[in-house]
C-alpha positions as CSV (number, residue, x, y, z in Angstrom):
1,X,-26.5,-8.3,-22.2
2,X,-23.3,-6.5,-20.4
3,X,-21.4,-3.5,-21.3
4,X,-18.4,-3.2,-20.6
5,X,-17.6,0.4,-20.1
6,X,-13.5,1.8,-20.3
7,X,-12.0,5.3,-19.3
8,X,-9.0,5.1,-21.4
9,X,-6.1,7.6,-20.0
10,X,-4.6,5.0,-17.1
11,X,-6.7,2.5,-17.8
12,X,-6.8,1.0,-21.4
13,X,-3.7,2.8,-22.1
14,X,-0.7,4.2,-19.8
15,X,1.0,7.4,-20.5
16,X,2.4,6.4,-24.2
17,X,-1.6,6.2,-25.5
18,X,-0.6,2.5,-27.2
19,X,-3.2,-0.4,-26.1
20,X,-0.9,-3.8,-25.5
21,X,-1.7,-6.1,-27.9
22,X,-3.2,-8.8,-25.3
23,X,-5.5,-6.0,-24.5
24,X,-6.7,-5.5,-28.1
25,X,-7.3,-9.2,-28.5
26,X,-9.3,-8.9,-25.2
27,X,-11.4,-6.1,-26.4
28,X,-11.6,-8.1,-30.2
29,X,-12.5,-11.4,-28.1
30,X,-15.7,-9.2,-26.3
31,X,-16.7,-8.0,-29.5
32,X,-16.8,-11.5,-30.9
33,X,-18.7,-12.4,-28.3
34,X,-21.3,-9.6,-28.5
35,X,-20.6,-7.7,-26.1
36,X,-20.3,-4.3,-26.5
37,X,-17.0,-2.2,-25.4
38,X,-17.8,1.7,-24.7
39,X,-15.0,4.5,-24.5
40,X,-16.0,6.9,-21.4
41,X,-12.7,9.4,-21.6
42,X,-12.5,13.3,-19.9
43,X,-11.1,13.4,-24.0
44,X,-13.1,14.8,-26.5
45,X,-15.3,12.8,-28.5
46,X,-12.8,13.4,-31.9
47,X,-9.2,13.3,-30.0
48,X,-10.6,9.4,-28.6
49,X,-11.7,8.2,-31.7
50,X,-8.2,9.4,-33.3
51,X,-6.4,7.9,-30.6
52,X,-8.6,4.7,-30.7
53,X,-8.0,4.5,-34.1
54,X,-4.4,4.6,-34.3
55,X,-4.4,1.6,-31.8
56,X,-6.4,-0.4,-34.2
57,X,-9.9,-0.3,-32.2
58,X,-13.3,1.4,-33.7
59,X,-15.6,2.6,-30.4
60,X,-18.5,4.3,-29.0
61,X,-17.0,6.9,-27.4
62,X,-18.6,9.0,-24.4
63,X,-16.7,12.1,-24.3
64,X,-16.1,15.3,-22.3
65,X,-16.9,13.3,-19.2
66,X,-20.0,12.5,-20.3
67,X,-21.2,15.7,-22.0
68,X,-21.5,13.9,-25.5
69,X,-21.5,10.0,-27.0
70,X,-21.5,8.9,-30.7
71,X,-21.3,5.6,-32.0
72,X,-18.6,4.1,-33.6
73,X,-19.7,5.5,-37.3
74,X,-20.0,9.1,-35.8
75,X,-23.8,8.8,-35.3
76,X,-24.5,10.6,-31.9
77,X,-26.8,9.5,-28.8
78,X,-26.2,11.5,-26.5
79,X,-26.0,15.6,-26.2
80,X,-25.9,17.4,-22.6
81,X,-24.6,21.4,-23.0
82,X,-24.3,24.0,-20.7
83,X,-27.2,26.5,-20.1
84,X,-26.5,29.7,-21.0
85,X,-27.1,31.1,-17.3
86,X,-24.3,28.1,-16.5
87,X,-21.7,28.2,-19.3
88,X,-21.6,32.0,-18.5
89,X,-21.3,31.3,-14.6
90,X,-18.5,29.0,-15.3
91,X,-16.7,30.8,-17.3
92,X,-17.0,33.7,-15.1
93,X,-15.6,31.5,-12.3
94,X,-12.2,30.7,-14.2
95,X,-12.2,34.7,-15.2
96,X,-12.6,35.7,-11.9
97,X,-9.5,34.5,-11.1
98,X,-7.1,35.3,-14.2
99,X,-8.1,31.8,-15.8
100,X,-8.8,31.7,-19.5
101,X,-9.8,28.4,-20.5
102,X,-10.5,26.5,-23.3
103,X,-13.9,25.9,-24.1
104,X,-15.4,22.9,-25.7
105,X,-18.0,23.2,-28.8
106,X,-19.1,20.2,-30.9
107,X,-19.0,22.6,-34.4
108,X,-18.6,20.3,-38.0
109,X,-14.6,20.6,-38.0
110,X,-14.4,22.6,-34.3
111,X,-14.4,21.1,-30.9
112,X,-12.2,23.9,-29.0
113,X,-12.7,27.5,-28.7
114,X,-9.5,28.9,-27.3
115,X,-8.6,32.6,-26.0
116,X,-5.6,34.6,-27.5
117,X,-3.6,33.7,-24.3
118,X,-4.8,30.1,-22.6
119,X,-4.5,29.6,-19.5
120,X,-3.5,25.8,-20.1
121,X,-0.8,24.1,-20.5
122,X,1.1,25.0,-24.0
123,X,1.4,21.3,-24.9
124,X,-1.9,21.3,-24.3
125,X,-2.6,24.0,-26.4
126,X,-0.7,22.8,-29.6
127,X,-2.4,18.9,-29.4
128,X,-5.9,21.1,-29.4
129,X,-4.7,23.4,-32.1
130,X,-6.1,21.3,-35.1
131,X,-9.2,21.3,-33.9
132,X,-9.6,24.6,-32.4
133,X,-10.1,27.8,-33.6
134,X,-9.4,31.3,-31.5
135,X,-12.0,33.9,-30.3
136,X,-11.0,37.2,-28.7
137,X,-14.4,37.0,-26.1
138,X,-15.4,33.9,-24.8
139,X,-18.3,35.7,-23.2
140,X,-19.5,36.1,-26.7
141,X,-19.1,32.3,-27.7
142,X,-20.7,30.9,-24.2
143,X,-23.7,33.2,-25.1
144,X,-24.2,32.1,-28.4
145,X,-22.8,28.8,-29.1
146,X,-23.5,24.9,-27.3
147,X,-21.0,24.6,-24.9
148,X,-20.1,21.3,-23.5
149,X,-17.1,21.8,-21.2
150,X,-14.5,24.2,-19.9
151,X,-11.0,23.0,-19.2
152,X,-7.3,24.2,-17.8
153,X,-4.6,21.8,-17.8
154,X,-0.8,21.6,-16.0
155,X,-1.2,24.1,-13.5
156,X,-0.3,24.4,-9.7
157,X,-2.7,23.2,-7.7
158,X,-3.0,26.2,-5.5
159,X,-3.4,28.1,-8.4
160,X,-6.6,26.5,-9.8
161,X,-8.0,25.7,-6.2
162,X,-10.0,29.1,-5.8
163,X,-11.3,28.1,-9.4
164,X,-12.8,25.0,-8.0
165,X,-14.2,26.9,-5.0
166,X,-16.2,29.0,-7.6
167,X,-17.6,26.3,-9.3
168,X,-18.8,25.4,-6.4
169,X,-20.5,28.1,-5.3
170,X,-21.7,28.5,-8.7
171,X,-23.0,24.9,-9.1
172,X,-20.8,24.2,-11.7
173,X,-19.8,19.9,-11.7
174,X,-16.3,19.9,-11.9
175,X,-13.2,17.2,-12.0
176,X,-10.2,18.4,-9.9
177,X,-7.1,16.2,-9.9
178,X,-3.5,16.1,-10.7
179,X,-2.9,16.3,-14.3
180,X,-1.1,12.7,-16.0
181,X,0.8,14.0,-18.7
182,X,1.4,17.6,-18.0
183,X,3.1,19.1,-14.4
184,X,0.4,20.8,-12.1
185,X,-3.3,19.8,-11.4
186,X,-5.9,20.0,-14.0
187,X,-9.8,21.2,-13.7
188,X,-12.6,20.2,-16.0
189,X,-15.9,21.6,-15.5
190,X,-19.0,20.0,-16.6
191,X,-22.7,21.0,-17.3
192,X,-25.0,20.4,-14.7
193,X,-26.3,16.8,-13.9
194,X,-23.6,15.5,-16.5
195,X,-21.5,12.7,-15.4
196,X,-19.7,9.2,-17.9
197,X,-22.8,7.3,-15.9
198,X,-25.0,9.9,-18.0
199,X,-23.8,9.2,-21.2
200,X,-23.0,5.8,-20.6
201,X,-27.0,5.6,-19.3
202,X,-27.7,6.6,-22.7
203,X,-25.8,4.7,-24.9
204,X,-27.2,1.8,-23.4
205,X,-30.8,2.9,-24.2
206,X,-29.4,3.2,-27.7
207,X,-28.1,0.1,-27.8
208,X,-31.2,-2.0,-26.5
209,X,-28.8,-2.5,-23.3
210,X,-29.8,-2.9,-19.8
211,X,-27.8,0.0,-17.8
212,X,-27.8,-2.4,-14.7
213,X,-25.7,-4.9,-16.3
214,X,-22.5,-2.4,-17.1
215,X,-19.2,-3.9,-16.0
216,X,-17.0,-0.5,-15.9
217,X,-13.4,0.0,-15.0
218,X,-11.5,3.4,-14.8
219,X,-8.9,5.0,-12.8
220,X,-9.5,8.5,-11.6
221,X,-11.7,10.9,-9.8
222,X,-14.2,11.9,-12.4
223,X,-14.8,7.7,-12.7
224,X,-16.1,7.5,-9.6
225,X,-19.7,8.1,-10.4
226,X,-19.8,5.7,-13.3
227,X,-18.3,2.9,-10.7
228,X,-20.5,3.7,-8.2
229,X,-23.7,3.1,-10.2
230,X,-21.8,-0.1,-12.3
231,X,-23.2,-3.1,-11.6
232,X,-19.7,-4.5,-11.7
233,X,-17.0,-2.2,-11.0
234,X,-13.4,-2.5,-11.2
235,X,-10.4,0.1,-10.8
236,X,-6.9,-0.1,-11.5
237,X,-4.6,-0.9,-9.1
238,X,-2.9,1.9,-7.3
239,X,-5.0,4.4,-8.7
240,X,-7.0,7.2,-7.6
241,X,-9.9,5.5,-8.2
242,X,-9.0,2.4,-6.5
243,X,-7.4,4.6,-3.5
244,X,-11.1,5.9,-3.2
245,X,-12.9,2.9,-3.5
246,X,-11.1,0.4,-1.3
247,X,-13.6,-2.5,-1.7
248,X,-13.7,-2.4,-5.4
249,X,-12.1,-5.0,-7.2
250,X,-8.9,-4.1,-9.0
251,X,-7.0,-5.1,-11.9
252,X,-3.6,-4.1,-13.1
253,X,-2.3,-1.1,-14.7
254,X,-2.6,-1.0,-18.9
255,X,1.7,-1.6,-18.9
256,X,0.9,-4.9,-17.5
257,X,-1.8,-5.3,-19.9
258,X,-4.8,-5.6,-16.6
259,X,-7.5,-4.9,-19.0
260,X,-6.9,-8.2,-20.8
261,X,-8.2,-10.3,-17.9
262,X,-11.6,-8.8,-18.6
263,X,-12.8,-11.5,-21.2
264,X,-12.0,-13.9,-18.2
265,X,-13.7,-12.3,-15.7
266,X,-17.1,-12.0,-17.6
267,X,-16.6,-15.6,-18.5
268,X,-16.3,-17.0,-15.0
269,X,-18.8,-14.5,-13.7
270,X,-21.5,-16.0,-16.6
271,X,-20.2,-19.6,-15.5
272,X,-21.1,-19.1,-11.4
């Protein structure tokens, strides 16, 4: 059985978050068909499904690049946090140099802990906001809490590049690229041995799914793992991703409704 895996940001939708309606009937035609369609998004696991939702579609979602996955009814298979040694070492590494970031939590009506003062961008700040609550010491929250990411969005990317150099040197897996809908470069950091193929490994143990029969298709930097280890990889045209992976097939961006060739593809492939 294939999954077909989906980053969504560039991908299954461009910068407006609206999925064409030929895509939709592509992803409806897969499901009739049983295959399965999974979400793999930098997003958390609650902003996707909200975002999914208001585009008509019902997912699995892997979320925080991989840190957590839930089914489509909210039933999770997949959990990957921080250490404690490595939550504090990684927020210690955006501290050291002025950053406060927002940190990621999977509490019952919480997924963002942020400072007083963020370091990310304010539009950033106010989508969080209904999900977030504040803390005055971070410290305290990576100490005690599951933490499953630690982000700063819209900033200069000379800025946020000593940030990345202590990650680093910390060990901390990180995603450093320029940021889609804010100005400036973004930074994600990750927990250690976490990665979309991760969580994507595990949904397809949930699912009775072979993991070496995943078609996946995505567009940036922190995709490249998951394409490299797809079976059948493709990567939107013009992208990051595709500029990267030169031999990798490509289809075109969501505004010209590329993911809706998908259906096709599998069908042809199954026919050869």
């Amino acid at each position: 059985m294939t999954v077909v895996v989906t980053d969504l940001d560039g991908t299954l939708w461009g910068d407006d978050l609206v999925v064409r309606p030929r895509t939709r009937s592509a992803v409806a035609a897969l499901a009739a068909d049983g295959v399965p369609v999974l979400a793999a998004t930098a997003r958390r696991v609650r902003g996707a499904r909200e975002l999914l939702a208001e585009n008509g579609l019902a997912l699995p979602i892997v979320g925080l690049n991989g840190a957590l996955g839930e089914h489509a009814d909210g039933t999770r298979f997949h959990d990957a946090s921080f250490s404690a040694g490595d939550a504090a070492a990684a927020l210690a590494a955006f501290a050291r140099h002025g950053f406060a970031p927002c940190v990621y939590v999977a509490e019952p009506e919480v997924d963002v802990v942020l400072p007083p003062d963020p370091s990310t961008n304010p539009g950033h700040v106010e989508y969080l906001r209904p999900s977030a609550r504040v803390a005055d010491d971070l410290a305290a929250v990576v100490r005690t809490s599951a933490v499953y990411g630690f982000s700063v969005l819209g900033r200069p990317q000379d800025e946020l590049a000593p940030v990345t150099a202590s990650l680093d040197r910390a060990g901390i897996p990180h995603d450093f690229a320029p940021e889609p809908k804010w100005p400036g470069w973004s930074v994600n950091a990750m927990p250690a041995g976490v990665s979309k193929w991760t969580g994507i490994r595990a949904f397809c143990a949930s699912a009775g799914a072979p993991a070496d029969a995943v078609l996946a298709v995505g567009d940036g930097t922190n995709d490249l793992e998951m394409l490299g280890a797809a079976a059948w990889p493709l990567t939107i045209a013009g992208s990051r991703a595709a500029q990267r992976l030169p031999a990798v097939a490509t289809i075109p961006p969501p505004e010209a409704d590329g993911w809706a060739q998908i259906p096709g593809l599998l069908r042809r492939h199954a026919a050869a």
